[in-house]
C-alpha positions as CSV (number, residue, x, y, z in Angstrom):
1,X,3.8,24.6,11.9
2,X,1.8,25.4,9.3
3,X,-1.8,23.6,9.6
4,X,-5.5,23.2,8.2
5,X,-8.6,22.6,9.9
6,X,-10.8,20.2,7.9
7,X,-14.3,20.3,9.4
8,X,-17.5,20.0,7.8
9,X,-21.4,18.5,8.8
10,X,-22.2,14.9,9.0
11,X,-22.8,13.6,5.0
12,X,-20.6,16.5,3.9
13,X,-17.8,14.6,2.2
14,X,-14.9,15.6,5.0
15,X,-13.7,12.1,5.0
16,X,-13.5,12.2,0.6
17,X,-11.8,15.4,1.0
18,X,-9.2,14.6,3.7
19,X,-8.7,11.5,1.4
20,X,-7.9,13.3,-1.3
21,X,-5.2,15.5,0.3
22,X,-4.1,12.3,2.2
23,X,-3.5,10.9,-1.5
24,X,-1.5,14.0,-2.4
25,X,1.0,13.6,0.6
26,X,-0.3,15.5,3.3
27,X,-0.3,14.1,6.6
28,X,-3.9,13.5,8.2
29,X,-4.8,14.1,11.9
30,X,-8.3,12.6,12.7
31,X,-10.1,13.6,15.5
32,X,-12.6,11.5,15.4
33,X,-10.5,8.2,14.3
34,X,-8.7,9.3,17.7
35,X,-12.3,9.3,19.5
36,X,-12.8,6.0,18.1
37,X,-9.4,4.7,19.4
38,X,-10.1,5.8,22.9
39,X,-13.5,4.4,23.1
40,X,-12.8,1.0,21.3
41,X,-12.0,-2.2,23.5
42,X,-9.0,-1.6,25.9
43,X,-9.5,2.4,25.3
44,X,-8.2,4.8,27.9
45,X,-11.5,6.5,28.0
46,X,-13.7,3.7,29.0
47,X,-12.9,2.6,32.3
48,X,-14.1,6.6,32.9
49,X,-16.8,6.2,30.6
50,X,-18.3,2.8,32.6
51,X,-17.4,4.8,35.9
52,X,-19.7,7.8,34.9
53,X,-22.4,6.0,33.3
54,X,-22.6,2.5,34.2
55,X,-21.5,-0.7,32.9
56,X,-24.6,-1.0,30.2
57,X,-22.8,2.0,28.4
58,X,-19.8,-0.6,27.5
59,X,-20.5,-3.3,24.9
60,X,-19.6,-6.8,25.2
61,X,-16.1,-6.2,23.0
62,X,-15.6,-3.5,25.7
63,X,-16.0,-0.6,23.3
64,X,-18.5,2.1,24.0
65,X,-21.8,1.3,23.1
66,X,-22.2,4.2,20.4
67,X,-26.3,3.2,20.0
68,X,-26.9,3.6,23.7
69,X,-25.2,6.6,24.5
70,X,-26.5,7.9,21.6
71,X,-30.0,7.8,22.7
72,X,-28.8,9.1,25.9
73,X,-27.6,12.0,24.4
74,X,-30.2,12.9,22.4
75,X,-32.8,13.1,25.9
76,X,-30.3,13.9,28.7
77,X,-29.6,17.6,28.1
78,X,-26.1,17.1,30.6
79,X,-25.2,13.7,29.2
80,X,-23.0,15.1,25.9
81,X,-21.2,17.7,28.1
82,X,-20.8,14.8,30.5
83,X,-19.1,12.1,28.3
84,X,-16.8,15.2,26.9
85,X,-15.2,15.7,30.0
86,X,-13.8,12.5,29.8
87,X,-13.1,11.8,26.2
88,X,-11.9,15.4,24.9
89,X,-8.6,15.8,27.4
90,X,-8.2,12.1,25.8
91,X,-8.5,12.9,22.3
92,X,-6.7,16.4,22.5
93,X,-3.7,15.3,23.9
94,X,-3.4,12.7,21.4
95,X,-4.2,14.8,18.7
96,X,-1.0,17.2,19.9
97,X,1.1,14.2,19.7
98,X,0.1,13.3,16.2
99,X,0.1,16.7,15.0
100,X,3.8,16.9,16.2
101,X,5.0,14.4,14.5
102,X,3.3,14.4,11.3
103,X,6.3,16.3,9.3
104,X,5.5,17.6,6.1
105,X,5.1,21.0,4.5
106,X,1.9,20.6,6.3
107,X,-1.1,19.0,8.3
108,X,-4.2,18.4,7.9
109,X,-6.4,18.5,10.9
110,X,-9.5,16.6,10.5
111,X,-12.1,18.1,13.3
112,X,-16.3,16.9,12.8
113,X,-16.7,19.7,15.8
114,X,-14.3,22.8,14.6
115,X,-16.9,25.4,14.9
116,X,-18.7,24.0,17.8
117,X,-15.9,23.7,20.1
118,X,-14.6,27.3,19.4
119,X,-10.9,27.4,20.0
120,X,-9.9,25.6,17.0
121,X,-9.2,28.4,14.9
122,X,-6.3,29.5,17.1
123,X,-5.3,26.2,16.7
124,X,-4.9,25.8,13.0
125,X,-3.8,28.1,10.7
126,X,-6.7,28.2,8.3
127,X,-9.9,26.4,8.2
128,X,-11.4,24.7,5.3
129,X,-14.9,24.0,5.3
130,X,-16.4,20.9,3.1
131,X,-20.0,22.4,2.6
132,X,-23.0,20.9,0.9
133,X,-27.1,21.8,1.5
134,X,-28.5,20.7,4.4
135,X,-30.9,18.1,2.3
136,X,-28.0,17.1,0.3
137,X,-26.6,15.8,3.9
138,X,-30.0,14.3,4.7
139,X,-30.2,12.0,1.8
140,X,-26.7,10.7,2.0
141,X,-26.3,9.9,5.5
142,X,-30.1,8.2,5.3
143,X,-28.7,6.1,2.5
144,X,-25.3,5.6,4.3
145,X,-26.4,5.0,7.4
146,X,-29.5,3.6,7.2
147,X,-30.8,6.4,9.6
148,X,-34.5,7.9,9.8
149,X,-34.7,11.6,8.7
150,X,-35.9,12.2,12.2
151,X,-32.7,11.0,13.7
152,X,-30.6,13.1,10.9
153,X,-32.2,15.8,11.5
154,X,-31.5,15.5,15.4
155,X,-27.6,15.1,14.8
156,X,-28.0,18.3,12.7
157,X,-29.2,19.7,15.3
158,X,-26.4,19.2,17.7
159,X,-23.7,20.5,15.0
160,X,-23.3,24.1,14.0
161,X,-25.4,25.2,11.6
162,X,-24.6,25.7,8.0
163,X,-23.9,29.5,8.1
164,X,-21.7,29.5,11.3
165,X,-19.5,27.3,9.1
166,X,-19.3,29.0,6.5
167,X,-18.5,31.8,8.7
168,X,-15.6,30.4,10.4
169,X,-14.2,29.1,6.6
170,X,-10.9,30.7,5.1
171,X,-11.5,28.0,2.1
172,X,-14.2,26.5,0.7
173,X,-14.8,22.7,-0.8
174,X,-18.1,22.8,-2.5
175,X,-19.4,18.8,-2.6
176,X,-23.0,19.4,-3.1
177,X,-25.4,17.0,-5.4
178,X,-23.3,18.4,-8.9
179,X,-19.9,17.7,-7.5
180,X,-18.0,14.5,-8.9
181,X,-14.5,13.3,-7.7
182,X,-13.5,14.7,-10.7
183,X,-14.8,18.1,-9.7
184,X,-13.4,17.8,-6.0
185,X,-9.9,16.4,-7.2
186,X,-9.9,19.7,-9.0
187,X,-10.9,21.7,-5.8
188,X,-8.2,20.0,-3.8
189,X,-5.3,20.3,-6.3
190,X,-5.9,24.0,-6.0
191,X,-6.1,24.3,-2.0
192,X,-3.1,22.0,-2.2
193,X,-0.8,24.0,-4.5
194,X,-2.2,27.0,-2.5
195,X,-1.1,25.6,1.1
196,X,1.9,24.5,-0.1
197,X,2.7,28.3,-1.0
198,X,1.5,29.8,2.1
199,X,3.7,26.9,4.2
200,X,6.6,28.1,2.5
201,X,6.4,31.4,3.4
């Protein structure tokens, strides 16, 4: 089963890229659509989630509040380890499922956390790395998300840095401030012809 890791930091253009090769045919598996799903209203996470941090941690749709536990995360050192105890088995085993039905020549794997959470590269087959300067990701995800540069800059922070990804890449999709779609269509139609060939083998 021939697969690629699509990872990338926050404002990096993972979600333009994996829509690209989505557009081409390849079948998408999002890790962190599947997060979403399992923390939204009704998700199997959250009666865990209200269990191990208390009812004001679930908004009144019954989704997690993202705000709150954000702040929580970002002052209670044992918080983030604490809420992926419960949502990661979650969001793993639904991520096998998907990837075992996706069909294909191959999959696309769409993981925010790739590099931080280590065995993903036994996982996949190759990693592809959507890469961009570090300010280039501060400006968009403070126009994006309306976000100060303090609070970018903590997210940051949490995520590998920079140069581990780049370390961990087999492929490269450069989407810094000179890239157009144009430019990245052109990056993707070669990784896709290139996977394509190396799935066949």
């Amino acid at each position: 089963m021939f697969s690629i890791g699509l990872t990338g930091g926050i404002g990096s253009g993972k979600s333009t890229v994996a829509d690209m090769f989505a557009a081409r045919g390849v079948p998408l598996v999002d890790t962190d659509l599947i997060a979403h799903q399992v923390t939204a209203p009704e998700g199997v996470a959250m009666p865990l989630i209200a269990s191990e941090f208390g009812p004001e941690f679930v908004a009144a749709s019954g989704a997690l509040n993202r705000a709150r536990m954000r702040e929580l995360v970002f002052t209670d050192d044992t918080a983030q380890a604490r809420l992926e105890a419960i949502v990661h088995p979650l969001i793993r085993a639904e991520t096998e499922r998907q990837r075992h039905a996706a069909g294909g020549t191959y999959h696309i794997v769409v993981v925010p956390l790739l590099v931080e959470s280590c065995n993903w590269s036994n996982r996949v087959s190759r990693v592809l790395v959507v890469d961009c300067p570090v300010e280039t990701q501060i400006a968009r995800v403070i126009r994006r998300n309306d976000f100060s540069r303090e609070q970018v800059l903590a997210i940051i922070a949490k995520q590998a840095s920079r140069e581990a990804r780049l370390a961990a890449a087999n492929d490269i999709v450069v989407n810094d401030d000179t890239s157009t779609l144009e430019s990245l269509a052109r990056e993707v139609d070669a990784l896709h012809a290139r996977y394509l060939e190396l799935a066949s083998v």
